[in-house]
C-alpha positions as CSV (number, residue, x, y, z in Angstrom):
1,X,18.8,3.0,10.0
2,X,19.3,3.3,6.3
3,X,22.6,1.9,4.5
4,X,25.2,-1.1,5.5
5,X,28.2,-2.3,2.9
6,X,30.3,-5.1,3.9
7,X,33.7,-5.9,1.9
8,X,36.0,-8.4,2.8
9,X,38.9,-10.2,0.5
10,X,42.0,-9.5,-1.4
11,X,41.6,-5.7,-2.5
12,X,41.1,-2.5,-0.8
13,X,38.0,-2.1,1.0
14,X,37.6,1.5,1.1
15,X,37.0,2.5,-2.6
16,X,34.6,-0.4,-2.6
17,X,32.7,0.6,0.6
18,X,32.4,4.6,-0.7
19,X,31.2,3.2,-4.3
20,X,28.1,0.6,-2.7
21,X,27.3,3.7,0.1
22,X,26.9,5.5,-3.1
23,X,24.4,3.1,-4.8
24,X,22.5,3.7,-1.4
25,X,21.9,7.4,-1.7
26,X,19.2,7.6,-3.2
27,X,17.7,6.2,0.3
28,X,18.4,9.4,2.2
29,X,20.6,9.9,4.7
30,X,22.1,12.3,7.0
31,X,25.5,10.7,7.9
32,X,28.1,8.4,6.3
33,X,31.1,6.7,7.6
34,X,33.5,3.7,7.3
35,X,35.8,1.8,9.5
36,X,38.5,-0.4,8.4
37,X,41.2,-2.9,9.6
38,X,44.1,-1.0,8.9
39,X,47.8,-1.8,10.5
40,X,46.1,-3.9,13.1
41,X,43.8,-1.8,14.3
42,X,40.3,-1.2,13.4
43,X,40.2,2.9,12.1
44,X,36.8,4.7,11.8
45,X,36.1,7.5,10.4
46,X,32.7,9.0,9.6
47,X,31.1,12.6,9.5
48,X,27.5,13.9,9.4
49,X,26.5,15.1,6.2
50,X,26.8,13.7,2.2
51,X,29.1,11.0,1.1
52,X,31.3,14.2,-0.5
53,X,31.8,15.3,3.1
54,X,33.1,12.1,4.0
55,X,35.4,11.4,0.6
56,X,36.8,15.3,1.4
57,X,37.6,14.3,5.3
58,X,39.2,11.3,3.2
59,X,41.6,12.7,0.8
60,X,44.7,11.8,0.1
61,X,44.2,9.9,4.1
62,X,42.3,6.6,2.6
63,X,42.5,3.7,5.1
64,X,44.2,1.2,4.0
65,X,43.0,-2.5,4.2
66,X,41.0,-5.3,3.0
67,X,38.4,-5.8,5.4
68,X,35.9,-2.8,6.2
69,X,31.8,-1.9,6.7
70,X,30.6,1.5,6.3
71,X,27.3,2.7,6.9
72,X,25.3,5.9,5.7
73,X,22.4,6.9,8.7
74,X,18.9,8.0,8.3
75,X,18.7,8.7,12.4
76,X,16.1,7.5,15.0
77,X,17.9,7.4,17.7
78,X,19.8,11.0,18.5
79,X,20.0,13.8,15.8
80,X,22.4,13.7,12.7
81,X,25.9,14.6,14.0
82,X,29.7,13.5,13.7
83,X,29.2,11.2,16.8
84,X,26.0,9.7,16.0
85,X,27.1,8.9,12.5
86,X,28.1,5.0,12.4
87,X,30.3,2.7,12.3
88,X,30.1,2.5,16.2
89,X,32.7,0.9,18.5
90,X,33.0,0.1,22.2
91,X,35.3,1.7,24.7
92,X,38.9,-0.1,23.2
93,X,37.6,0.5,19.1
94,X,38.3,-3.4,19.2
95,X,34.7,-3.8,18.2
96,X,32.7,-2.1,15.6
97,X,29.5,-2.6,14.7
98,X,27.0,-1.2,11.9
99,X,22.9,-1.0,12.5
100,X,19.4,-0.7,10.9
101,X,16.8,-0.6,13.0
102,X,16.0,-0.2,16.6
103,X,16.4,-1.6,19.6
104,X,14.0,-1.5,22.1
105,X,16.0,-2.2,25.0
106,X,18.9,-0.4,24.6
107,X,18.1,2.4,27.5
108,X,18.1,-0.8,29.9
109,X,21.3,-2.3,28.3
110,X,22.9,1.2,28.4
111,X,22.2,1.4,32.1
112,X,23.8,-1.7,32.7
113,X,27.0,-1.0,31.1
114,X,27.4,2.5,32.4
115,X,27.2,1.0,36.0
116,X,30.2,-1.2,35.0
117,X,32.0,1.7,33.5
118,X,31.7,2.1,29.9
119,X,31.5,5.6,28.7
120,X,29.5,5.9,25.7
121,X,30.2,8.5,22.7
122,X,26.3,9.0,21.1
123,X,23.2,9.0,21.5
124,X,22.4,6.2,19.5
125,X,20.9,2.7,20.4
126,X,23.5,1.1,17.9
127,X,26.4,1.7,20.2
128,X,25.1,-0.5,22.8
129,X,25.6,-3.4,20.5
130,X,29.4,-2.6,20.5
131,X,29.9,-2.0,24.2
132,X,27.8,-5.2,24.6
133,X,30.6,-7.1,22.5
134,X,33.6,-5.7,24.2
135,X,31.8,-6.9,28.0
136,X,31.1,-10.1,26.8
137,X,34.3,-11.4,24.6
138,X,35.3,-14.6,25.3
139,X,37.8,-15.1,22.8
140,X,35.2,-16.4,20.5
141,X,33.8,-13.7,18.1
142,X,30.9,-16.3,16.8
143,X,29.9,-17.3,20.0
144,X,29.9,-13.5,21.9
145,X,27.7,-12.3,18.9
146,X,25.4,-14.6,19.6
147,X,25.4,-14.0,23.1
148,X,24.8,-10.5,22.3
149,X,22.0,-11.3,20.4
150,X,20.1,-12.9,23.3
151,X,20.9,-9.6,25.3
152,X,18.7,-7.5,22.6
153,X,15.2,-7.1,21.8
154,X,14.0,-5.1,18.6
155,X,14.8,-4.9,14.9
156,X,18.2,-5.3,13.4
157,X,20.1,-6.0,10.2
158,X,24.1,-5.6,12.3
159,X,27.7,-6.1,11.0
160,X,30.2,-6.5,13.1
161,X,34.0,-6.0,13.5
162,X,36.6,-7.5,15.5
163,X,39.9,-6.3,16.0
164,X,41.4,-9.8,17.5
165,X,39.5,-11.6,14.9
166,X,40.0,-9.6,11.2
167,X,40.1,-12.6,8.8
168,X,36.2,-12.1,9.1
169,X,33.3,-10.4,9.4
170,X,29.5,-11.6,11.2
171,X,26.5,-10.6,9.8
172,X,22.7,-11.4,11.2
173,X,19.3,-9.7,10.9
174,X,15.8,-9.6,12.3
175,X,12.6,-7.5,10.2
176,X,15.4,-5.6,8.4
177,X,16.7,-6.4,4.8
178,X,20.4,-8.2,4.3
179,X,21.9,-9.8,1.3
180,X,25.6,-11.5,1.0
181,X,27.5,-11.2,-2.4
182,X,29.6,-14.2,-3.4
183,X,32.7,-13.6,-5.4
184,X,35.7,-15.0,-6.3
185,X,38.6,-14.4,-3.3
186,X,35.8,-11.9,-1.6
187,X,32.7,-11.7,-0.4
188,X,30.9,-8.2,0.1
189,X,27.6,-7.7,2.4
190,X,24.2,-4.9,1.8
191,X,21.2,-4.1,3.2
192,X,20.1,-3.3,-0.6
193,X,21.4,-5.3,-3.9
194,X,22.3,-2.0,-5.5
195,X,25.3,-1.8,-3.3
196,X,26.7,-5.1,-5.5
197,X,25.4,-5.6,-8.4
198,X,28.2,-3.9,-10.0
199,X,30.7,-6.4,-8.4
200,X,28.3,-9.7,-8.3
201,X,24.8,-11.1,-9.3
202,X,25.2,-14.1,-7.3
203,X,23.9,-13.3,-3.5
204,X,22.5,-15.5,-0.1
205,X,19.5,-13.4,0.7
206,X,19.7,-13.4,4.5
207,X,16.8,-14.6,6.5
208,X,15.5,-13.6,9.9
209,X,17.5,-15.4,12.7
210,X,20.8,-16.4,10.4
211,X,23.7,-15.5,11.3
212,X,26.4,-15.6,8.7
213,X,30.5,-15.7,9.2
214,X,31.7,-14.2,6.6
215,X,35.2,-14.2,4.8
216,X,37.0,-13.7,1.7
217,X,36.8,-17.5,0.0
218,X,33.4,-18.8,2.2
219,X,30.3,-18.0,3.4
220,X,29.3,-19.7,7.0
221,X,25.5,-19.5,8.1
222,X,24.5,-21.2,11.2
223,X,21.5,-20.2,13.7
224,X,21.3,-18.8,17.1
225,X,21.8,-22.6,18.0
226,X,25.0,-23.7,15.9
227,X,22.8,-25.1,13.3
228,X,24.1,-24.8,10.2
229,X,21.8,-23.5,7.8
230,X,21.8,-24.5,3.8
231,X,21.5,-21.3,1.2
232,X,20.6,-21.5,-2.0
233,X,22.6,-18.9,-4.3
234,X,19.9,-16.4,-5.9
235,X,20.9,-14.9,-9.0
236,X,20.0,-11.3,-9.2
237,X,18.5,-10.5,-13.2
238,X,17.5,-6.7,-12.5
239,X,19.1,-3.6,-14.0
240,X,21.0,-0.9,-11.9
241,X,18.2,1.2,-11.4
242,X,15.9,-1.6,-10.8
243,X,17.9,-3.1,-8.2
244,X,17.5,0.2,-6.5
245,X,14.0,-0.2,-6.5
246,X,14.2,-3.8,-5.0
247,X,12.7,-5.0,-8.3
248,X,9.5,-3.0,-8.4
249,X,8.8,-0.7,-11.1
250,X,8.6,2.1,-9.2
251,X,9.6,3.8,-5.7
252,X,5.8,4.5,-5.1
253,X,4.9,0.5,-5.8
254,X,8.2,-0.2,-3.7
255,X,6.9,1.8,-0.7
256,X,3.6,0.5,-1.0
257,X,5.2,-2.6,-0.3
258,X,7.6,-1.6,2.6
259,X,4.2,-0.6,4.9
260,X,4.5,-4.1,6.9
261,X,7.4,-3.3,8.3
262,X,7.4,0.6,8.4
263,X,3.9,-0.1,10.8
264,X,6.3,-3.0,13.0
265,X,9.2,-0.2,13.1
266,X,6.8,2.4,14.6
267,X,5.2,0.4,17.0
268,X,8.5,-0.7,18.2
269,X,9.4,0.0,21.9
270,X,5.5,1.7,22.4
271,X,3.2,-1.1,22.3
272,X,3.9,-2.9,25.9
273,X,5.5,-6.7,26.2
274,X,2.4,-8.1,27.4
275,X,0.3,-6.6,24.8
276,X,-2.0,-4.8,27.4
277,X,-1.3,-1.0,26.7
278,X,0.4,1.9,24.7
279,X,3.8,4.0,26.1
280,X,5.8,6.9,24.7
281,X,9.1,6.3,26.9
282,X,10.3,9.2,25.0
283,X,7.9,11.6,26.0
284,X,8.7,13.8,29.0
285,X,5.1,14.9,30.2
286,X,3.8,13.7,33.3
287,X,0.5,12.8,34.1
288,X,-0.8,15.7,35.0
289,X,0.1,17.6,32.4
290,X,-1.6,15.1,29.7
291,X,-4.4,15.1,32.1
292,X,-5.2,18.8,32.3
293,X,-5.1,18.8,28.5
294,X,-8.6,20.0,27.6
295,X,-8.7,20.5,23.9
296,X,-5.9,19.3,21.1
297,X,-5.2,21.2,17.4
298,X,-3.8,19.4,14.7
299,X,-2.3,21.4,12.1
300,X,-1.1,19.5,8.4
301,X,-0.8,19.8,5.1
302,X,-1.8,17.1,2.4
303,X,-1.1,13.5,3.3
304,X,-0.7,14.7,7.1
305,X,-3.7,16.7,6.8
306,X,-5.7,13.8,6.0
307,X,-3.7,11.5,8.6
308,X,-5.4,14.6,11.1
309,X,-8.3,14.0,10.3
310,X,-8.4,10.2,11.3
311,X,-6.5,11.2,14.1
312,X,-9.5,13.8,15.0
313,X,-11.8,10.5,15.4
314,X,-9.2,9.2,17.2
315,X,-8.6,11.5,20.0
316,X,-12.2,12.0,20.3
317,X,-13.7,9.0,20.4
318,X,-10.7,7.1,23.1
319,X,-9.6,10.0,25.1
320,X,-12.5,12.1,25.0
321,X,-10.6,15.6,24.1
322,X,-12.6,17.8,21.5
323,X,-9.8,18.3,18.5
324,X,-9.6,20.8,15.6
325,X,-7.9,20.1,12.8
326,X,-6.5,22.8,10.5
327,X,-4.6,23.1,7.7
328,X,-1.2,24.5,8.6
329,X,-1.7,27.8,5.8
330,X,-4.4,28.5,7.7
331,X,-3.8,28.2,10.8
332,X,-1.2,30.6,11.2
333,X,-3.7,33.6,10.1
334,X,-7.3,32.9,11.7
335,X,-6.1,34.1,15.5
336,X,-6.9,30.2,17.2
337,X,-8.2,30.7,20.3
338,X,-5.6,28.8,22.3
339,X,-4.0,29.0,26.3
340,X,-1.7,25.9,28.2
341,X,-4.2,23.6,28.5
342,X,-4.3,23.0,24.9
343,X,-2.0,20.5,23.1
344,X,-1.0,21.6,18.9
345,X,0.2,18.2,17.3
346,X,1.8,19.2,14.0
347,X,1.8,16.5,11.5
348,X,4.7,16.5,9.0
349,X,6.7,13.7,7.5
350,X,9.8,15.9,6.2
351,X,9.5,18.0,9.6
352,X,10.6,20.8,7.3
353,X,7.1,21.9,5.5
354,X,6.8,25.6,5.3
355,X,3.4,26.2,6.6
356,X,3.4,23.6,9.1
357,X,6.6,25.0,10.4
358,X,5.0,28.3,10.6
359,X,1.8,27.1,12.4
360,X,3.7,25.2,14.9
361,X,5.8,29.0,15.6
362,X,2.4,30.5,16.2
363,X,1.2,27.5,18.5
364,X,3.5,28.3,20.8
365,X,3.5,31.7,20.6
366,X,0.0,31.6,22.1
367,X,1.2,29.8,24.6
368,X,0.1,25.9,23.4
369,X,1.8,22.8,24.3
370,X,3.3,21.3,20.9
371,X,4.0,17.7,19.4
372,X,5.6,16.9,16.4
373,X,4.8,13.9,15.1
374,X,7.5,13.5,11.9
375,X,9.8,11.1,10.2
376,X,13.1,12.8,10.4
377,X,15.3,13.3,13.1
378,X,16.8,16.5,13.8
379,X,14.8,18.4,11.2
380,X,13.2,22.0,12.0
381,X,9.7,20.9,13.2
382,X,11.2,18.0,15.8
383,X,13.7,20.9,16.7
384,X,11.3,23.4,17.9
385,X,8.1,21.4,19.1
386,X,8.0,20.1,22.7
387,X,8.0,16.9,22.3
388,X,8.5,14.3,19.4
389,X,7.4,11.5,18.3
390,X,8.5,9.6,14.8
391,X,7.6,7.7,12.1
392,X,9.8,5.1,11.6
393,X,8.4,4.6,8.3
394,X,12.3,5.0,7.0
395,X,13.1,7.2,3.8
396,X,10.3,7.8,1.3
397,X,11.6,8.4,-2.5
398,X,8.6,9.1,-3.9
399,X,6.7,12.0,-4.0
400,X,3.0,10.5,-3.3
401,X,3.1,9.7,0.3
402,X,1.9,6.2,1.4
403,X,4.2,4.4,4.1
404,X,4.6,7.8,5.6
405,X,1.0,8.1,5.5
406,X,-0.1,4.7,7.2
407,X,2.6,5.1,10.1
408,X,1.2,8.6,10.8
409,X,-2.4,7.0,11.1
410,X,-0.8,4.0,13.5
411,X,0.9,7.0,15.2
412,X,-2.1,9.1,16.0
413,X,-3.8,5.7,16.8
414,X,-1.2,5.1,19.5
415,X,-1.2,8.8,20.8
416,X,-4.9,8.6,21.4
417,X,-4.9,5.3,23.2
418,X,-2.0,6.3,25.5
419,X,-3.7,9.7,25.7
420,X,-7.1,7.9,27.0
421,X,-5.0,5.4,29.2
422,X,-4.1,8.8,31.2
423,X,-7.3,10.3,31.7
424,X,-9.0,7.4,32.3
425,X,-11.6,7.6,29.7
426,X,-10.5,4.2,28.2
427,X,-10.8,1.5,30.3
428,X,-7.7,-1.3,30.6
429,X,-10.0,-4.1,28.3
430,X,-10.5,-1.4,25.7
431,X,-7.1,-0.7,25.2
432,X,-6.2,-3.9,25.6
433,X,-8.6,-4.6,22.7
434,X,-6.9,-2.5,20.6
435,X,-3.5,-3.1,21.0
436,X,-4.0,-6.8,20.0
437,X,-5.7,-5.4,17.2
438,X,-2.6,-3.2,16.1
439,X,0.3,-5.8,16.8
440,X,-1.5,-7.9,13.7
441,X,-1.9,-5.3,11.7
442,X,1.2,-5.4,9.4
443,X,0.2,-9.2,9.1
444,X,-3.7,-7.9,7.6
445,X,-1.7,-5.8,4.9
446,X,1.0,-8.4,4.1
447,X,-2.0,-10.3,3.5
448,X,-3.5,-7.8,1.1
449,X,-0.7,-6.6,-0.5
450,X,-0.3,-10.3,-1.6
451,X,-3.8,-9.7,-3.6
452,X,-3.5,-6.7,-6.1
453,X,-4.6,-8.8,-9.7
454,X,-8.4,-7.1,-9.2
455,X,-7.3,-3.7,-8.9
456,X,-5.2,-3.8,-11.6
457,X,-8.2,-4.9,-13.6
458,X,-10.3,-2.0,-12.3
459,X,-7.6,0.7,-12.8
460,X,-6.9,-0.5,-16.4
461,X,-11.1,-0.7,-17.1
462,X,-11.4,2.8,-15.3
463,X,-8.3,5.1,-15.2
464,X,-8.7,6.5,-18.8
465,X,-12.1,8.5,-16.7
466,X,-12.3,11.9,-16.4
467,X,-13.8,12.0,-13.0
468,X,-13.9,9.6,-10.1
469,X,-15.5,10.3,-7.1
470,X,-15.0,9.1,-3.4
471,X,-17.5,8.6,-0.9
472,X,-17.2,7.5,2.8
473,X,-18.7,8.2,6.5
474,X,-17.4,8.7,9.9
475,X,-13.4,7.3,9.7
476,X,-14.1,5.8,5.9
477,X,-14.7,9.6,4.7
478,X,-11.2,10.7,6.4
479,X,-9.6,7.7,4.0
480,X,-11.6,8.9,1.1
481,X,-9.9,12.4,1.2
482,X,-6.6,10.8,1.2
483,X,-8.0,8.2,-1.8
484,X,-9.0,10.8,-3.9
485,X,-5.3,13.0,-3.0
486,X,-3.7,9.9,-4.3
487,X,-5.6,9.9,-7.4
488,X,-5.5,13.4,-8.5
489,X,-1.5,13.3,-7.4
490,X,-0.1,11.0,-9.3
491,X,-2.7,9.8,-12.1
492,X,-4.1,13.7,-12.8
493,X,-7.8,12.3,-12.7
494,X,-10.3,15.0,-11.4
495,X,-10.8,12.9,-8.2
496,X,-13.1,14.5,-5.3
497,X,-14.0,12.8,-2.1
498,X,-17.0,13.8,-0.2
499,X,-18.8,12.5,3.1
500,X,-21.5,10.6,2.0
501,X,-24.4,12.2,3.4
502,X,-23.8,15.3,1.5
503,X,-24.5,13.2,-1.6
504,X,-28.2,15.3,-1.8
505,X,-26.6,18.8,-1.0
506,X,-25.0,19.2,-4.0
507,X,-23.3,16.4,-5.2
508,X,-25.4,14.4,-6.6
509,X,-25.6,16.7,-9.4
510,X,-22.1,15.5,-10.7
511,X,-23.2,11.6,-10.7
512,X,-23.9,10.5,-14.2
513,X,-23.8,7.2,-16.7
514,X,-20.3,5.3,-16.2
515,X,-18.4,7.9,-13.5
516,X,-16.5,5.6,-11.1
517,X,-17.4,6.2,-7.5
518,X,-15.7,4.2,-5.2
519,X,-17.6,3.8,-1.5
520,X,-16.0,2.8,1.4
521,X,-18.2,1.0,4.0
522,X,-15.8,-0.2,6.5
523,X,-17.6,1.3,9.4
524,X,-20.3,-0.8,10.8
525,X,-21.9,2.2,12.6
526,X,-23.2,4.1,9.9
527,X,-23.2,0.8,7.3
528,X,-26.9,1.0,6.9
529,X,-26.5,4.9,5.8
530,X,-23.7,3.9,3.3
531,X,-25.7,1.0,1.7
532,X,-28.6,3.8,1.1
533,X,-25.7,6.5,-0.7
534,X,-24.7,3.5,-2.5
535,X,-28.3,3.0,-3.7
536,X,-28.4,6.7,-4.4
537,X,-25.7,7.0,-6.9
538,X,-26.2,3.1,-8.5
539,X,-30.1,5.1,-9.2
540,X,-27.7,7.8,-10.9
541,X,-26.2,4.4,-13.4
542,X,-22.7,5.5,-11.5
543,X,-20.4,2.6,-11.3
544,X,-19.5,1.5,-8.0
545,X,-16.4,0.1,-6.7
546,X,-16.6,-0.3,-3.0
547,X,-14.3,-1.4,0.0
548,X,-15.7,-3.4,2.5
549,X,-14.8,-6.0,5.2
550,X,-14.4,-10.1,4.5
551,X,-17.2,-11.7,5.4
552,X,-19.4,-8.8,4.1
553,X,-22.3,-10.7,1.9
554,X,-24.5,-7.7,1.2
555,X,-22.3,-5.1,-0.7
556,X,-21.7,-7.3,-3.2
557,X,-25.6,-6.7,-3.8
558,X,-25.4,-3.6,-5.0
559,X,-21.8,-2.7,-6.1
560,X,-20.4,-3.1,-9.3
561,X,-16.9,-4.2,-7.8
562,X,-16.1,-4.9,-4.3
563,X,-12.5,-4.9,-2.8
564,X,-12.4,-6.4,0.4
565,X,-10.1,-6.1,3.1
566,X,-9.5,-8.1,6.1
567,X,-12.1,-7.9,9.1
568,X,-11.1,-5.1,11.8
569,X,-12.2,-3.4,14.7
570,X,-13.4,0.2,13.0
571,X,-10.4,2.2,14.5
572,X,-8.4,0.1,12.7
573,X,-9.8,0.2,9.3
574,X,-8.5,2.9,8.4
575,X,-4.7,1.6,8.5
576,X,-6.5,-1.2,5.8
577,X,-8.9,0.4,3.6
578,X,-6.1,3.0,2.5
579,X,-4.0,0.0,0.7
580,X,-6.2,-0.9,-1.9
581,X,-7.1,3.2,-2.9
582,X,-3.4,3.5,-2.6
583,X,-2.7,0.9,-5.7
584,X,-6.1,1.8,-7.5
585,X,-3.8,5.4,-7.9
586,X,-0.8,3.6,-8.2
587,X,-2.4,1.5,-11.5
588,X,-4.1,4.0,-13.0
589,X,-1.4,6.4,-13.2
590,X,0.5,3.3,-14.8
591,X,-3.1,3.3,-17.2
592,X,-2.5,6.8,-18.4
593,X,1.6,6.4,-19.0
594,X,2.0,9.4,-16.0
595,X,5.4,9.3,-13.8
596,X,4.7,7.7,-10.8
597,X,7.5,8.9,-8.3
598,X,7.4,12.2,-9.9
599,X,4.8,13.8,-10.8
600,X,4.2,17.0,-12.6
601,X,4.5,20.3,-10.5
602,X,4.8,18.8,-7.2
603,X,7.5,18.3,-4.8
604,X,8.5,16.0,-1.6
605,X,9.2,18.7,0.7
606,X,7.4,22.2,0.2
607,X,9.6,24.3,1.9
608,X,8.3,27.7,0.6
609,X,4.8,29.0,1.2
């Protein structure tokens, strides 16, 4: 997934395909290529790497034509190499196709086509789509794309090429962003404005389930059905740079934003058809071996760290397995008593942090079983663990991790419900239970995200303090950490989190007149306890902002401010109660006139120790 361009009229496509893959670096992405109809063939020619390695493989050897995609990769499926890179084609290169998103069934579909001969180039689900064009042409390029799109199951935004048909191009998309630009004697296609606005402002904005026949004087949108489907023309008002943001102000907000569907991405192909369990089809253990596992490290750093220690609840609680969790600089030099029966998951969204790297080296140099769980394919820490498992929370521009964040939660959720499934320490209603509680998820933070005015009240009444403190039990003080990171990140407000009960050990001593302390009582379990700390620091003429679940009637009783989220089981809090601390940072930063996406002295990726 990452980057599609479409172009399709009167001048060259190539230049124009190279410029709007350009306007989409600033994505990430580990591959880039193009294909064009050039002499009556389709030509493709891509290579892993930057754009400038595909412009160098280029020079002076431009294809020639006006009709062309091109496509720049962030990988899911197989590692970043020449072959995975897209555009992909079927056996004859009479079909090409370009891909965001996954789909689920493509090991099935694959199967099927190899038994009838088709020899397949990459590892990539996105070459399926191809071969399943070339086996079921009928002469009809409308009618065998949507033919194709009964065959698959998943997420897609997909472009497609055919050789026997090249006055047009067919576009269609399902949880994944796609936009058509209207010109004048062309028409150009995106997964992201930026790719156009410097050739049109007037777009269709492509819905879920339309498919749109595309060519260089009209724009055709039907259904799955035939239907034909009215667009109106939106005009696009934003700035270059704001275009790359999709409008918002900042990467960060933009991100925030994005969490519905990272959370749908990551689930995809692991949460079972009939809703009733968890499964990791791409992990290679048996059993047995995820039965005799008797104790699990998780090693982190920052945002991970924190995504650990939810995970540490997790693991505990619904598979039963005692967990550690350590920070990766740590780890590496306290001598962890470790043998085989242990499982290290490292936690890293880069897959390239330093320390983590490190700690994962020394996991299996005392002889641990190791999991990365990461967001990019092909980097060092999914090269050396075990076993992987990824994010597909997509690129993340900004520094201050949030998308990456939530999916690694939903991730560690997952593991531990598959983990219990095995050993039998979860029963098949429990899981059950949960599952249905995960699939609505992205729904419950659509839902909030559509609710921000209050919090932008609070952070512009609040973020000018000095200090704001965090308080939380059980799960809800494993989201406070990551609160209070957010804070101090990107707003450079002294902001400590601390579990709740150690409010008379020590901490109580820095609660005075005014200090924001926001409380999160999410967690029915120890509510009673949390209403008391509340009490405790309300006594102390604190003001308290605190998050609790809809429906909750007696917070409000003795908070300040309360934020409420929607009603969840309490495993699944967590994924919920981090939105609103996430935009509480987000707005205060905005408050003190601090750069969001970059802030001072920090970096992405720390790839030194």
């Amino acid at each position: 997934m990452c980057g599609i361009v479409g172009y399709i009229g009167d001048k060259q496509a190539a230049p124009f395909l190279l410029d709007g893959m350009s306007k989409l670096e600033y994505r990430g992405y580990d591959s880039a290529g193009i294909a064009v109809y050039e002499k009556g063939k389709i030509r493709v020619e891509k290579c892993v790497g930057r754009l400038d390695s595909l412009r160098q493989k280029l020079a002076g050897n431009v294809p020639v034509g006006t009709v062309g995609i091109g496509h720049t990769r962030w990988a899911t499926h197989g590692r970043p190499s020449d072959r995975n890179a897209h555009p992909h084609t079927d056996s004859s290169g009479d079909f090409v196709v370009v891909h965001n998103g996954i789909i689920e069934n493509y090991l099935a579909l694959k199967e099927a086509l190899l038994e009838k001969g088709h020899v397949f180039l990459s590892e990539t689900d996105s070459e399926v789509v191809a071969h399943l064009m070339e086996e079921n042409y009928n002469g009809n390029f409308e009618e065998t794309v949507k033919k194709v799109l009964r065959m698959i199951e998943g997420s897609y935004s997909l472009v497609f090429m055919c050789a026997a048909e090249p006055d047009k191009l067919i576009c269609t998309k399902k949880d994944n962003p796609l936009v058509i630009g209207l010109g004048n004697g062309e028409n150009f296609i995106a997964s992201d404005i930026p790719a156009i606005i410097a050739k049109t402002r007037r777009t269709y904005i492509m819905n879920d389930g339309e498919i749109a026949t595309v060519t260089k004087d009209a724009v055709w949108v039907q259904d799955i059905n035939g239907t034909p489907i009215s667009k109106k023309v939106f005009e696009v008002n934003w700035n270059a740079e704001a275009a790359e943001k999709g409008g918002f102000e900042h990467f960060m907000l933009k991100e925030i934003y994005e969490q519905p569907k990272a959370m749908r991405d990551t689930m995809t192909g692991r949460v079972a058809k009939d809703g009733s369990h968890i499964e990791f089809p791409e992990l290679n253990w048996t059993s047995e071996e995820f039965a005799d596992i008797n104790k699990i490290f998780i090693v982190a750093c920052g945002t991970a760290y924190h995504a650990g220690m939810v995970g540490k609840y997790y693991f505990e609680q619904l598979a039963r397995v005692p967990v550690e969790v350590d920070i990766a600089s740590e780890f590496s030099y306290r001598s962890p008593i470790i043998d085989s029966n242990c499982l290290t998951i490292i936690i890293s969204q880069s897959g390239e942090t330093s320390d983590t790297l490190a700690a994962l080296r020394e996991a299996r140099r005392l002889g641990s079983r190791t999991l990365a769980v990461t967001n990019v394919v092909g980097s060092s820490i999914a090269r050396e663990a075990d076993q992987v498992v990824y994010t597909y929370a997509g690129p993340e521009i900004a520094v201050a991790s949030t998308k990456a964040y939530t999916t690694q939660l939903l991730l560690m959720l997952m593991l531990s419900i598959y983990v219990g499934q095995i050993k039998g320490t979860l029963s098949a209603g429990r899981a059950k239970e949960l599952v249905a509680g995960i699939k609505v998820i992205p729904e419950q933070i659509h839902e909030l995200l559509e609710n921000v005015d209050q919090l932008k009240v609070f952070a512009t009444k609040y973020g000018n303090s000095e200090d704001v403190f965090y308080l939380g039990r059980s799960l809800d003080y494993a989201v406070a950490l990551e609160g209070a990171l957010k804070m101090k990140e990107i707003s450079y407000i002294h902001a400590e989190a601390y579990a709740a009960g150690e409010l008379k050990h020590g901490t109580l001593a820095l609660i005075v007149e005014g200090v924001p302390v926001i409380v999160l009582a999410t967690q029915e379990d120890v509510y009673e306890k949390t209403v008391s700390n509340i009490q405790e620091v309300k006594a102390r003429d604190a003001v308290v902002i605190a998050i609790a679940m809809e429906g909750d009637d007696r917070i409000p009783k003795y908070a300040d401010h309360v934020i409420f989220i929607p009603r969840a089981e309490k495993y699944l809090t967590p994924l919920l109660s981090v939105l609103p601390l996430q935009l509480l940072a987000y707005y205060a930063a905005l408050t003190r006139g601090c750069d969001v996406d970059k802030p001072r002295n920090l970096a992405k990726s720390v790839t030194v120790e």
